[in-house]
C-alpha positions in Angstrom: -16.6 37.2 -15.6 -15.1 36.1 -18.9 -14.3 33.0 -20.2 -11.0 33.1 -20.3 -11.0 34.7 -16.4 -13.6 31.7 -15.5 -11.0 29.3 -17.7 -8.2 30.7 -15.8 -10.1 30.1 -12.4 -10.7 26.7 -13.1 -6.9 25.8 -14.0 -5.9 27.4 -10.9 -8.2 25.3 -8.7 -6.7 21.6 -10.6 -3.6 23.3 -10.2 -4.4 23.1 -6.2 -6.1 20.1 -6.0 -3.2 18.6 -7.5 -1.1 20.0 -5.3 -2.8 19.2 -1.7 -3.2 15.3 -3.1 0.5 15.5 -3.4 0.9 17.1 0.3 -1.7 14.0 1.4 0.7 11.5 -0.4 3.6 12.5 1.0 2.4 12.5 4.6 1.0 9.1 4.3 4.3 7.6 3.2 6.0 9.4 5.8 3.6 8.0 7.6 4.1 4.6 6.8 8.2 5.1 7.1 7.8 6.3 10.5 5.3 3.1 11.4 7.7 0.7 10.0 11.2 2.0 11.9 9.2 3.0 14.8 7.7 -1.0 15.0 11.2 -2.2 14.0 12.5 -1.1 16.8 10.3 -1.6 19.3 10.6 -5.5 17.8 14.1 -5.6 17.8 14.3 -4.6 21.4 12.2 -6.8 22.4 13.8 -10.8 22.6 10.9 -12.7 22.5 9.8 -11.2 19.4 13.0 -10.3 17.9 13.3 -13.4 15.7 10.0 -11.9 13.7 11.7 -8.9 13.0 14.6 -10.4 11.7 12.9 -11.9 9.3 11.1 -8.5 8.0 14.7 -7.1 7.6 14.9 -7.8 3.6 11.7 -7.1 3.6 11.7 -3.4 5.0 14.8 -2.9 2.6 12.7 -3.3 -0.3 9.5 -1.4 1.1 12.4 1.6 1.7 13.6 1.1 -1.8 10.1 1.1 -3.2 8.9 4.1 -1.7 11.9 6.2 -2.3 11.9 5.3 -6.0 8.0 6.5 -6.2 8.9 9.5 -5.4 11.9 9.8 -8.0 11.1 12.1 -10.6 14.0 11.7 -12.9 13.0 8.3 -14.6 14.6 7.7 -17.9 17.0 5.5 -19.4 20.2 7.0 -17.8 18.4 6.6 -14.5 18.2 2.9 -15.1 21.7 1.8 -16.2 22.5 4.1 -12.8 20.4 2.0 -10.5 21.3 -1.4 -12.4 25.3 -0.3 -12.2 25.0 0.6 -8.1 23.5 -2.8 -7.3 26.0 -5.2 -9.5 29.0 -2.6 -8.1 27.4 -3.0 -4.4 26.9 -6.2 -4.5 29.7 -7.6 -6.5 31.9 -5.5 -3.8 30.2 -8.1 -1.2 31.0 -11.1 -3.0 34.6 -10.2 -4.0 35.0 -8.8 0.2 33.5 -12.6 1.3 35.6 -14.6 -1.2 39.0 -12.7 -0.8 38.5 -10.6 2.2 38.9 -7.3 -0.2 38.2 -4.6 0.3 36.3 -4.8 3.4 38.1 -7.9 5.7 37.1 -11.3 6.3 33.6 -11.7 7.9 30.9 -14.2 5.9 26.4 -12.9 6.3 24.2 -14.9 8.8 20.7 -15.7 7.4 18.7 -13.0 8.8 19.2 -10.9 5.4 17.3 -14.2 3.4 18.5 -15.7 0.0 21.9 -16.0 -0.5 24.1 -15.9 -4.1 28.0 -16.4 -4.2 27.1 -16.4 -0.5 26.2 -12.7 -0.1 22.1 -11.8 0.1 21.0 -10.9 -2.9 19.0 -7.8 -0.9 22.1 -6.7 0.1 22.3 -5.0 -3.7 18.9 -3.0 -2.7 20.7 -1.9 0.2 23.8 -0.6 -1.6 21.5 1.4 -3.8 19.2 2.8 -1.2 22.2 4.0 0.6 23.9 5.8 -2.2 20.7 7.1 -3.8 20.1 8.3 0.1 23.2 9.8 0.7 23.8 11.4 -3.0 20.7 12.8 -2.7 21.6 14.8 -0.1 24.1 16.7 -2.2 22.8 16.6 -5.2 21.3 20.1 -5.3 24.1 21.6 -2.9 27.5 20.9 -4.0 27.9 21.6 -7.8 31.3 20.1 -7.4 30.9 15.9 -8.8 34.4 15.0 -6.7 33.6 16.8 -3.6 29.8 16.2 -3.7 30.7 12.2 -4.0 33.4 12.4 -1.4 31.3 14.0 1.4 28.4 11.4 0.6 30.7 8.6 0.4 31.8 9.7 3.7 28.1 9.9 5.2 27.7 6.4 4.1 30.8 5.6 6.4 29.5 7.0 8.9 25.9 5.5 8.2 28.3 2.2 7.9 29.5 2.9 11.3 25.9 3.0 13.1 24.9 -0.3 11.1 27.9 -2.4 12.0 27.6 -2.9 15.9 23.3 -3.7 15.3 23.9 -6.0 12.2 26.7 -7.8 14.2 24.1 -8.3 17.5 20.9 -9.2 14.7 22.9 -11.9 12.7 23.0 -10.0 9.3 26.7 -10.8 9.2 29.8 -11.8 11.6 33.4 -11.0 11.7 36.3 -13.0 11.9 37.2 -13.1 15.9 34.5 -10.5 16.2 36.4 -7.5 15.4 35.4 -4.8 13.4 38.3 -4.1 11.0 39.3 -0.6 9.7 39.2 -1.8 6.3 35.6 -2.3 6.2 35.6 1.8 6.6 38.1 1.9 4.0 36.4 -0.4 2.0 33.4 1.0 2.3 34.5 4.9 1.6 35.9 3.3 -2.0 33.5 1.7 -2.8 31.1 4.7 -1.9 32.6 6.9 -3.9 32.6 5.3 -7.0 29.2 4.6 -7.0 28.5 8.1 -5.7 30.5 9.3 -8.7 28.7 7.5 -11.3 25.5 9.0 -9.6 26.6 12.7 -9.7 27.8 11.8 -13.6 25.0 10.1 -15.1 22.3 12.5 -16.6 19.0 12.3 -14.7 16.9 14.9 -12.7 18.3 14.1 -8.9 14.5 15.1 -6.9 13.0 13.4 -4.2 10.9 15.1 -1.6 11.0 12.0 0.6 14.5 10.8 0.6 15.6 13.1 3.1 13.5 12.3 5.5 13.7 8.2 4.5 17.0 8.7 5.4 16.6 10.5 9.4 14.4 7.4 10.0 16.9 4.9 8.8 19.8 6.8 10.8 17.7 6.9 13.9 16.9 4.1 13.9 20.4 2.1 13.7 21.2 5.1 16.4 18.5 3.6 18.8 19.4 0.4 18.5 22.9 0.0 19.0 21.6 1.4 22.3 19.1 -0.7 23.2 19.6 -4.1 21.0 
């Protein structure tokens, strides 16, 4: 064998290696996904234990965040004034919809979500940019269309929104005023959505993430199960 065949050889076997420890990380962090959604709702179902559970709810919000951000691949500069953008946009949304009832109605956040600024939880940010970044992903590859991409993901997250509402109502993450859900949080919601689902499509960074997907089937069964069984 020459050298350049035996040189050739050896790249191809890193080349492989490489590959199956990326195969091993990726099962063990849908491993861990799995573990956590599959505990929370056993937890959640459960009343005497329930009060635990609620408390790991910022907490799981920032493990989902974390893992889906390891596995993002297009980190650069753009990708940051992105992330940074969603969460003030999310968030401020939140503040503006407590203080003024716009654009979402009038409904003020129990304590289950933790620390509160302006009198929203400041996780609620994370959760704004999970969902997008979830959602967007989605499309990102499918639709070459920025408008119609960002509407249809905007719309998921409405309907994502629509799963959450009746579980975060029953878990004390936040309350509505005479315990109706208002249609404007819907509307509110696909707004806000797509703006922030626009500015995702627009800004330049590489939109890959073999773990969103399924990050997202766990979160959506999840809610799914539980406005069943909570």
């Amino acid at each position: 064998m020459s050298t350049s065949q035996l040189n050739k050889t050896e790249f191809q076997t890193v080349i492989e290696a490489i590959e199956k420890i990326k195969k091993n990380r990726i099962k063990l962090f849908k491993g861990i996904i799995s573990a956590f959604y599959v505990s929370g709702i056993i937890g959640l179902s459960i009343p005497i234990v329930r009060p635990y559970f609620q408390m790991m709810t910022p907490f799981t919000l920032i493990l989902s965040l974390g893992i889906l951000l390891l596995f993002h691949s297009g980190w650069n500069k753009s990708f940051g004034v992105f992330a940074v953008l969603a969460i003030i946009l999310g968030f401020g949304s939140e503040v503006m919809g407590i203080h003024t009832g716009f654009p979402f109605g009038d409904y003020e956040y129990g304590e289950t979500l933790g620390f509160k600024l302006f009198e929203v939880p400041l996780v609620i940010g994370v959760n704004w940019l999970l969902l997008v970044y979830l959602t967007g992903n989605l499309f990102s590859s499918k639709i070459k269309h920025d408008g119609l991409a960002a509407g249809l993901a905007a719309l998921l997250m409405v309907a994502v929104d629509f799963l959450i509402e009746p579980v975060a109502v029953n878990l004390d993450f936040w309350s509505w005023a005479g315990d109706i859900i208002p249609l404007s949080n819907y509307f509110g919601w696909l707004g806000v959505s797509f703006i922030i689902q626009i500015l995702y499509r627009k800004f330049n960074f590489l939109k890959e993430n073999m773990i969103s997907s399924y990050l997202l089937i766990n979160l959506v069964t999840f809610f799914a199960i539980l406005n069943f069984i909570s």
